[in-house]
C-alpha positions as CSV (number, residue, x, y, z in Angstrom):
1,X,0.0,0.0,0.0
2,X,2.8,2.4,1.1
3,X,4.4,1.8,-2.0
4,X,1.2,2.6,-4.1
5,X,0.8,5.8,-2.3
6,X,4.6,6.7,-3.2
7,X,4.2,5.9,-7.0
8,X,0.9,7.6,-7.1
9,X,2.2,10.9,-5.5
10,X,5.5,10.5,-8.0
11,X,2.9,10.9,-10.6
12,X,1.7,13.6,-9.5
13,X,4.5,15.3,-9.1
14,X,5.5,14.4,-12.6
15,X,2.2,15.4,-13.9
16,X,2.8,18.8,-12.5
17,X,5.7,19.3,-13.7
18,X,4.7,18.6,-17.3
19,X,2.1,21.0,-17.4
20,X,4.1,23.5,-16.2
21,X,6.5,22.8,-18.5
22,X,3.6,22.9,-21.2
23,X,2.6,26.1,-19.9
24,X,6.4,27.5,-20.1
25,X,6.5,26.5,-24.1
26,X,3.1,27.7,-24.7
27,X,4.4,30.9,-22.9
28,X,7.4,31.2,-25.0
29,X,5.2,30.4,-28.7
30,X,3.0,33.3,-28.2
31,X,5.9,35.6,-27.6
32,X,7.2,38.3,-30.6
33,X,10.4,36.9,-32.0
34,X,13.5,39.0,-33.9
35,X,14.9,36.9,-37.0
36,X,17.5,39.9,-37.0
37,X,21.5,38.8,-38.6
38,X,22.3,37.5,-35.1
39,X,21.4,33.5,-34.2
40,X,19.7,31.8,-32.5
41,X,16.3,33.4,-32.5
42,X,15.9,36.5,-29.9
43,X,12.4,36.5,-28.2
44,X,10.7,39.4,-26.9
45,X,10.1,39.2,-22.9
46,X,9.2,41.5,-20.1
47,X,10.0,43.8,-22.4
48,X,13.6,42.5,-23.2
49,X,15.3,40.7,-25.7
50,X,16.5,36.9,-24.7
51,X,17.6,34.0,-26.7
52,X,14.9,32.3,-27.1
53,X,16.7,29.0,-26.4
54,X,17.6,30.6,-23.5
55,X,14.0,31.2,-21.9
56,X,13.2,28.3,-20.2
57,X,16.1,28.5,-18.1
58,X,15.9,32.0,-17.3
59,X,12.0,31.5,-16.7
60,X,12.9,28.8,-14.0
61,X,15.3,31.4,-12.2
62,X,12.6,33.5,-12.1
63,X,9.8,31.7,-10.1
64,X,12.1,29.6,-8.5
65,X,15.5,30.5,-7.5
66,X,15.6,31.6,-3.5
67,X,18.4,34.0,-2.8
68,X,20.8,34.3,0.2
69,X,22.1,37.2,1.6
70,X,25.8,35.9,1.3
71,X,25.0,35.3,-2.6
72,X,27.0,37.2,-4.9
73,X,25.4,38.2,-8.6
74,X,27.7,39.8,-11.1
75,X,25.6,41.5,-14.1
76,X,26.6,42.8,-17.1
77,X,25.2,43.8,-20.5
78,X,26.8,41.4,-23.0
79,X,30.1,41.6,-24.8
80,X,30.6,44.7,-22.1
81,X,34.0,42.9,-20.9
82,X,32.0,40.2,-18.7
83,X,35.0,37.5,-18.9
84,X,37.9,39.7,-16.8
85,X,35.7,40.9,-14.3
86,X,34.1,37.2,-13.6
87,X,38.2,36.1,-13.1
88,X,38.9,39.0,-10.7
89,X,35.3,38.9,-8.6
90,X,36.0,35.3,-8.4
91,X,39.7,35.8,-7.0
92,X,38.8,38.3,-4.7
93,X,35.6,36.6,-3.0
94,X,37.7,33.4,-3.1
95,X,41.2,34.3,-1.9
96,X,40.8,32.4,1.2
97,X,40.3,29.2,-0.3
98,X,42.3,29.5,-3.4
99,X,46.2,31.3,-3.9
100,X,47.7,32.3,-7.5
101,X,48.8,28.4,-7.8
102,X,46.1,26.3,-6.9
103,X,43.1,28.5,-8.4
104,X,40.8,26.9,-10.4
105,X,41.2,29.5,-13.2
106,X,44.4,27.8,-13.9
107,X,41.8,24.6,-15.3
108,X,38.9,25.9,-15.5
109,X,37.8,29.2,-18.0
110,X,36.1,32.3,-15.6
111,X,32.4,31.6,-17.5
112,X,32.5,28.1,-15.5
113,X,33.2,28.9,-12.2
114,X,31.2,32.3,-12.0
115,X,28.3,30.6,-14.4
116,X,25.0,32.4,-15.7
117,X,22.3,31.4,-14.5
118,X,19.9,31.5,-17.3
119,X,23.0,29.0,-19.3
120,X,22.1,26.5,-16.8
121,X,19.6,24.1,-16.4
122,X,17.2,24.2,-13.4
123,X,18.0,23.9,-10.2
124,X,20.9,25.3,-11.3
125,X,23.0,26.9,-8.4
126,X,22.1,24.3,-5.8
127,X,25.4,22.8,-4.0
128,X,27.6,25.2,-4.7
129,X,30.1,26.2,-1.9
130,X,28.8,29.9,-0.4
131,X,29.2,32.9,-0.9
132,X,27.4,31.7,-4.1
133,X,28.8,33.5,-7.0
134,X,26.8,33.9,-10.1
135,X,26.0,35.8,-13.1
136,X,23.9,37.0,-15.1
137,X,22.5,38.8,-18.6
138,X,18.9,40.3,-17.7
139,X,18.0,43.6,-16.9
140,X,17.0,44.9,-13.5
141,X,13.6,44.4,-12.9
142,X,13.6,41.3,-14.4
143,X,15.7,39.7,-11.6
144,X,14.0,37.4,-9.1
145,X,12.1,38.9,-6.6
146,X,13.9,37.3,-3.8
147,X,17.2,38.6,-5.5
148,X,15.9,42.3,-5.2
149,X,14.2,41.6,-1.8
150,X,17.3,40.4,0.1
151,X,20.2,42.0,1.0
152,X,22.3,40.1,-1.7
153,X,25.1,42.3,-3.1
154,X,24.6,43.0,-7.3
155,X,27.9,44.0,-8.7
156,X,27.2,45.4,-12.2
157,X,29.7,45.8,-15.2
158,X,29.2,48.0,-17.9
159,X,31.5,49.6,-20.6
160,X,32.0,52.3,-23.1
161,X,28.2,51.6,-25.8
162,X,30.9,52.1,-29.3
163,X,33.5,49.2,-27.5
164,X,30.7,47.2,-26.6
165,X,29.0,47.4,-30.2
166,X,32.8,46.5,-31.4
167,X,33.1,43.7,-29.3
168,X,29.8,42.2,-30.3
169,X,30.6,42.4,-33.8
170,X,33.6,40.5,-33.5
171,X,32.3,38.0,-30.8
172,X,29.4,36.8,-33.1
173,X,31.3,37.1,-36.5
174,X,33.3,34.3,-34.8
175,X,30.1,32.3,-33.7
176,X,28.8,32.5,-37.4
177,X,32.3,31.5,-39.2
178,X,32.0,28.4,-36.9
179,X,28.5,27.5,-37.8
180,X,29.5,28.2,-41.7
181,X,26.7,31.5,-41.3
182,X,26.9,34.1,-43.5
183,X,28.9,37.4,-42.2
184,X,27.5,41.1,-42.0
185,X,29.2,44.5,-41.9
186,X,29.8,46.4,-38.4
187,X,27.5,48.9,-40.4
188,X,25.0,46.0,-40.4
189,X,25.6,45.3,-37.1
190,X,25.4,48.9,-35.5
191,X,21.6,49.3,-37.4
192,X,20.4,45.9,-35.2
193,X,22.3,47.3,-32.1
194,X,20.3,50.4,-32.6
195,X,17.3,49.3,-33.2
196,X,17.5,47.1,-29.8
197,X,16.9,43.6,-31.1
198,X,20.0,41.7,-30.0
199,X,20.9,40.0,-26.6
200,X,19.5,41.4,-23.6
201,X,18.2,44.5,-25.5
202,X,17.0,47.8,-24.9
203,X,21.1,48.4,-24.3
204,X,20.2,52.1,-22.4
205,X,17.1,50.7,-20.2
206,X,20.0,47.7,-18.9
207,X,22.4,49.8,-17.8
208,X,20.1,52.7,-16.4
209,X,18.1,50.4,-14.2
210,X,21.4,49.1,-12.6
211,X,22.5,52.8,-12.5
212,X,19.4,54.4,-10.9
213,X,19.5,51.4,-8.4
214,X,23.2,51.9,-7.4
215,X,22.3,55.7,-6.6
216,X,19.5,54.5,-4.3
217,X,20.5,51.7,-2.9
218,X,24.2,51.5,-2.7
219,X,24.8,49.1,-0.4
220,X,22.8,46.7,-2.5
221,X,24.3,47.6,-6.3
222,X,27.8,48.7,-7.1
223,X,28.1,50.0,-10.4
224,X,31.4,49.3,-12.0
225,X,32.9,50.7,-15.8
226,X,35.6,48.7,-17.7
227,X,37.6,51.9,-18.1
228,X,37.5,52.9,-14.3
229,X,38.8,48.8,-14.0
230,X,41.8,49.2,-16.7
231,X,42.7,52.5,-15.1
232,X,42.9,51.7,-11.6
233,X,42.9,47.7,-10.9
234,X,43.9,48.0,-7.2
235,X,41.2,50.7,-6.2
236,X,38.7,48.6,-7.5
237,X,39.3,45.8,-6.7
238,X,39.6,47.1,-3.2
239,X,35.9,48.8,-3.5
240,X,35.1,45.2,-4.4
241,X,36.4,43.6,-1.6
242,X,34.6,46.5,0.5
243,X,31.5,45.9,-1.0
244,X,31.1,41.9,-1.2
245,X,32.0,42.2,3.5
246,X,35.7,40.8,2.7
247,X,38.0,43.8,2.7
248,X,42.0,43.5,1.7
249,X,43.8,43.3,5.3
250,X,46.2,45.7,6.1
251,X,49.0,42.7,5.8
252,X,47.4,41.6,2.3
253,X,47.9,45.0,0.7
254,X,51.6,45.4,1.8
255,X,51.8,41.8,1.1
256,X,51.3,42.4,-2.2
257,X,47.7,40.1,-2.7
258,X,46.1,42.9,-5.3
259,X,48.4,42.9,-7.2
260,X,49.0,39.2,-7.5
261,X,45.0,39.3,-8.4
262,X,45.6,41.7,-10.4
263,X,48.2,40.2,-12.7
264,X,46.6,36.4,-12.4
265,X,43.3,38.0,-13.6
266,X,44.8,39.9,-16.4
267,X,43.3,39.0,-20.0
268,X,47.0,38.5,-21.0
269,X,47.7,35.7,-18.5
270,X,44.1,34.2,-18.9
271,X,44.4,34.3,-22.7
272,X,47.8,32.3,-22.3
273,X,46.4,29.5,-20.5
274,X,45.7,26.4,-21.8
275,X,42.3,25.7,-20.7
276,X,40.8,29.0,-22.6
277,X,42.5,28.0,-25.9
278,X,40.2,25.5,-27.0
279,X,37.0,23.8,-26.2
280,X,33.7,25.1,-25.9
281,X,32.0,26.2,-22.8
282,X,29.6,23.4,-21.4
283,X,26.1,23.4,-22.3
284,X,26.8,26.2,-25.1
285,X,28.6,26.2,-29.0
286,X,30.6,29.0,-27.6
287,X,34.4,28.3,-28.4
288,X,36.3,29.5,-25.3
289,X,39.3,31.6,-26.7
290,X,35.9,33.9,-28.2
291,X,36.0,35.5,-24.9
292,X,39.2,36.6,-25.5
293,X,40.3,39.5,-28.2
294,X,42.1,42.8,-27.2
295,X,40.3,43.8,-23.8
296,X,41.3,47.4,-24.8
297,X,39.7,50.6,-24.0
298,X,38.9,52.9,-26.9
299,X,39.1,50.2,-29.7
300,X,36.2,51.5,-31.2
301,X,38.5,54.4,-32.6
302,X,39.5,52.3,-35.4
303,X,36.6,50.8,-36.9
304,X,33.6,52.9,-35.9
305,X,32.6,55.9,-38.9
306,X,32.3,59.2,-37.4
307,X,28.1,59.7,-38.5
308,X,28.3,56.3,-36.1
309,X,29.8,57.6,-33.0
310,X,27.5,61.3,-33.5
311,X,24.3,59.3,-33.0
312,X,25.3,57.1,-30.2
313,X,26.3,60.4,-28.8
314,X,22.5,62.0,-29.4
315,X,21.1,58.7,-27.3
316,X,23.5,59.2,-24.3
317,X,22.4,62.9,-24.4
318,X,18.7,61.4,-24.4
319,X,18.8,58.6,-22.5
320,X,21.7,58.5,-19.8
321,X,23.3,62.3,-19.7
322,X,20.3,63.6,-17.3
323,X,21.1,60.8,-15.3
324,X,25.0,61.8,-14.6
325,X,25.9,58.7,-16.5
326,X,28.8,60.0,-18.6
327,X,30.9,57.2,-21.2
328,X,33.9,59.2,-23.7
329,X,33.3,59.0,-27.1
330,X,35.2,62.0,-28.4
């Protein structure tokens, strides 16, 4: 009898979770879908753009995942210099556990061992050691509930809008050469970017609602730039360290554990390891050296038209200027 009553309420369970996976799919159908130059399809959701393969995923994150105060979730716009950031957030929450020769960036590329969420199948981030360090692509309001509710620290990355336009260009040029795709122009590319229909999109309502929350609340959202990072590693990563409860000891900064961070984490020692030199991340077609290219600031400078850096200029004035939000592009 017992054992009846066990199978019976297994199928229940499994009946459940069949028609909510049903209503997931049927969710995901009815949903507006971008057949723009980038692949795979893009589908419009709360009022952003996700890969649609992506949806299911980031849906189950959504109404499921339970944050803890001690998690850590690093956010970024794509192609917005996530990789070197992931490596150094990683380092610095972890130093305890891990030194420059035992770390598992030596075997293991930074996308795996800070992992986004919506790339992994549910329940995802259960079982890993805490502070629980994780990433992710969506926009602000479309985080969890019990992400914005608890006292979870959000460390955001952003970057200069004409590098980031650059660097997207070149990241899925390679992704279409390796699926034989055909190519487009940066010209091509910088209409889609525009017209908001790739990865993550509307670019300015991202990185606004992580800006806006950082002024209110910032004990809960520190807003980082790529540039402030190349320009000044050490303060940074000590305003990291400050942020995420685990601030560099007196002993570690004269001991020289920034720098060593620092210089581990850099995209020149990362790009020379073995480990991101071939392979593809797990769970994606994404070749791991993709992640690596220059890293430089201002890059944009040779291969951006000047008609092309005037009207991202005209939508910062709009959209992020009256904010206090300023980026160089002159």
């Amino acid at each position: 009898m017992a054992h009846q009553q066990l199978s019976s309420l297994s199928d229940v369970s499994s009946s459940k979770e069949h028609d909510q996976e049903d209503a997931i799919d049927e969710l995901i159908a009815s949903l507006p879908i971008s057949k723009g130059l980038v692949r795979p399809v893009h589908s419009l959701y709360q009022n952003f753009w996700c890969p649609t393969p992506l949806l299911p995923n980031l849906i189950a994150f959504q109404r499921h995942f339970e944050a803890k105060d001690k998690d850590i979730l690093l956010v970024s716009h794509p192609k917005s210099g996530t990789t070197w950031p992931k490596a150094l957030v990683f380092s610095v929450v972890n130093r305890s556990r891990f030194g420059i020769s035992n770390t598992p960036l030596l075997s293991s590329n930074p996308h795996e061992v800070v992992p986004f969420i919506e790339h992994k199948p549910w329940p995802g981030p259960d079982g890993m050691t805490e502070p629980r360090l994780l990433a992710t692509h969506i926009p602000y309001p479309a985080l969890p509930e019990s992400v914005r509710r608890s006292d979870c620290p959000i460390i955001y990355i952003c970057r200069n809008p004409l590098d980031t336009v650059v660097s997207s260009w070149h990241f899925h040029l390679q992704v279409a050469r390796s699926e034989d795709r055909p190519e487009w122009s940066l010209e091509e590319h910088f209409e889609t970017f525009c017209r908001e229909e790739i990865m993550f999109r509307p670019f300015w309502d991202h990185i606004t609602g992580y800006w806006k929350e950082s002024l209110e609340r910032p004990r809960k959202v520190l807003f980082l730039k790529y540039e402030d990072l190349k320009e000044d590693i050490v303060g940074q990563l000590k305003k990291v360290a400050e942020f995420v409860g685990l601030p560099f000891t007196e002993e570690e900064e004269e001991g020289g554990v920034i720098e060593e961070i620092a210089k581990m984490c850099s995209l020149k020692t990362l790009q020379g390891l073995e480990v991101n030199k071939s392979g593809k991340l797990l769970n994606t077609i994404l070749e791991k050296r993709s992640f690596f290219r220059k890293g430089v600031v201002g890059d944009w400078v040779d291969h951006v038209a000047p008609s092309m850096v005037d009207r991202v200029n005209s939508i910062m004035q709009e959209k992020i200027s009256p904010l206090g939000l300023r980026f160089k592009t002159r």
